[in-house]
C-alpha positions as a printed NumPy array, in Angstrom:
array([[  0.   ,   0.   ,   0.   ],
       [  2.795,   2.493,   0.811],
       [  4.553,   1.914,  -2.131],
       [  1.508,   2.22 ,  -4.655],
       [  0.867,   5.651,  -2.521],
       [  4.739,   6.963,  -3.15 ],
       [  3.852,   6.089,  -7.155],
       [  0.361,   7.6  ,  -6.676],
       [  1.954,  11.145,  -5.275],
       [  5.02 ,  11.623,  -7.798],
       [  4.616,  11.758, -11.576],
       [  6.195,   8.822, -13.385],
       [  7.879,   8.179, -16.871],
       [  4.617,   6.568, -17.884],
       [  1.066,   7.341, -16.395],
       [  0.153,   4.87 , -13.921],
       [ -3.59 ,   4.059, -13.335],
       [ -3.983,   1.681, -10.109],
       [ -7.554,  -0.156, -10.43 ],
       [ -8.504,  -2.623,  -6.952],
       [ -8.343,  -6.304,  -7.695],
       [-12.076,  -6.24 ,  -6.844],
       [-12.755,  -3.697,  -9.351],
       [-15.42 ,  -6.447, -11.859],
       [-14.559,  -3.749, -14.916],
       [-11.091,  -4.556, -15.092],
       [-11.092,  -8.456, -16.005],
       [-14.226,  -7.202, -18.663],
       [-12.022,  -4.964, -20.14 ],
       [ -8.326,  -7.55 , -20.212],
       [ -9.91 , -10.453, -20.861],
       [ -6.569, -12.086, -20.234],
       [ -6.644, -11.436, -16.676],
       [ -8.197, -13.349, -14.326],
       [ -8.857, -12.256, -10.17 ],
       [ -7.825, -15.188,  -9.185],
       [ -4.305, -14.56 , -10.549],
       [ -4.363, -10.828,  -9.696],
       [ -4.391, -11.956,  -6.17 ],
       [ -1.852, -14.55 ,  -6.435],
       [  0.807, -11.662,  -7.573],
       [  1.434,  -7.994,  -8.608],
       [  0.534,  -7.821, -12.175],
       [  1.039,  -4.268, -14.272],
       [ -0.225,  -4.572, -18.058],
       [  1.855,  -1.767, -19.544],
       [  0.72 ,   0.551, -22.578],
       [  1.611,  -2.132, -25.257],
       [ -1.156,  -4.224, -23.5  ],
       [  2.137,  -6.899, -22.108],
       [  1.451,  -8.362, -18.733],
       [  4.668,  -7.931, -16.201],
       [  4.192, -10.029, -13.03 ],
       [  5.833, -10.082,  -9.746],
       [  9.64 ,  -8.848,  -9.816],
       [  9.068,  -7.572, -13.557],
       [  6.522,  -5.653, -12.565],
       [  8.567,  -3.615,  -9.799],
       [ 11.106,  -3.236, -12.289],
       [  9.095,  -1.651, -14.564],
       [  7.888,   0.927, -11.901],
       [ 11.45 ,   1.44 , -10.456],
       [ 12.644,   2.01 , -14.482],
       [  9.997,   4.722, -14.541],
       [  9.935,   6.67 , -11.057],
       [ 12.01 ,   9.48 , -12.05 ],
       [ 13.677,   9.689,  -8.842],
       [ 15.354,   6.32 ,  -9.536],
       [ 17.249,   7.366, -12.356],
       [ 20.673,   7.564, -11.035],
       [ 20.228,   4.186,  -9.759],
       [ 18.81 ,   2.596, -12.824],
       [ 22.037,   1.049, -13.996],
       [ 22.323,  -1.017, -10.516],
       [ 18.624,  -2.848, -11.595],
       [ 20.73 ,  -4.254, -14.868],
       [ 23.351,  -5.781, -12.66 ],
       [ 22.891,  -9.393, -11.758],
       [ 22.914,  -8.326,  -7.797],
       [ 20.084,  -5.877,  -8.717],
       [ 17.889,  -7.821, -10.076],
       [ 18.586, -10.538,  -7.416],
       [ 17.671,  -7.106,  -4.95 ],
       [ 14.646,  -6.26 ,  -7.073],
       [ 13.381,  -9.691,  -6.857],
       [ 13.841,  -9.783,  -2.875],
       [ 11.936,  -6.703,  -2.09 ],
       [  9.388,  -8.287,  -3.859],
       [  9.271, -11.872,  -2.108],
       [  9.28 ,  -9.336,   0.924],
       [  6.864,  -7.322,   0.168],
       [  4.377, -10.453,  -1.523],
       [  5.104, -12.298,   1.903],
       [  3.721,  -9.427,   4.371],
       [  0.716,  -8.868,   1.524],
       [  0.253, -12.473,   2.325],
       [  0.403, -12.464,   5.915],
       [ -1.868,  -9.766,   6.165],
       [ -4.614, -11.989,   3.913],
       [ -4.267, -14.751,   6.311],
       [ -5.263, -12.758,   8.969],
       [ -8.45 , -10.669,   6.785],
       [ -9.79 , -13.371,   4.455],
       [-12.362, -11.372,   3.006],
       [ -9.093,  -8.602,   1.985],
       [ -8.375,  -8.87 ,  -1.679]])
């Protein structure tokens, strides 16, 4: 939640547009997605209509928060993307935790 509201208050490479997993009007309109699978894992359909999930899917936001810039070269590195892909077992893991505990929370 924090980190969709740092994205939500600072303008970005390419416009973001957050829609709730429970939101009926998004599966209607990307047939390809499915809520089930939304809730599994972070999934960002970029403006070419491609699906990133999970670690791709920070990437891509990290790649366009401008304040990120000067650190975009350590996100190609191997230890990057191994850091990239941490955060977000980390961050997946308390989302998680916090379901357990709220069944009805998407």
């Amino acid at each position: 939640m924090r980190f969709k509201q740092s994205f939500e208050r600072l303008q970005t490479k390419a416009p973001l547009n957050f829609i709730p997993l429970t939101d009926e009007s998004v599966y209607q309109a990307y047939s390809f997605l499915t809520q089930e699978e939304a809730q599994k894992t972070l999934h960002l359909v970029d403006e070419n209509l491609n699906v990133l999930k999970g670690p791709e899917a920070i990437e891509y936001l990290l790649k366009n928060h401008p304040h990120s810039e000067p650190f975009l070269w350590l996100i190609e590195t191997e230890s990057g993307k191994k850091a990239v892909d941490y955060f977000y077992k980390k961050a997946n893991s308390l989302r998680e935790a916090i379901k357990a505990h709220c069944p009805g929370c998407p």
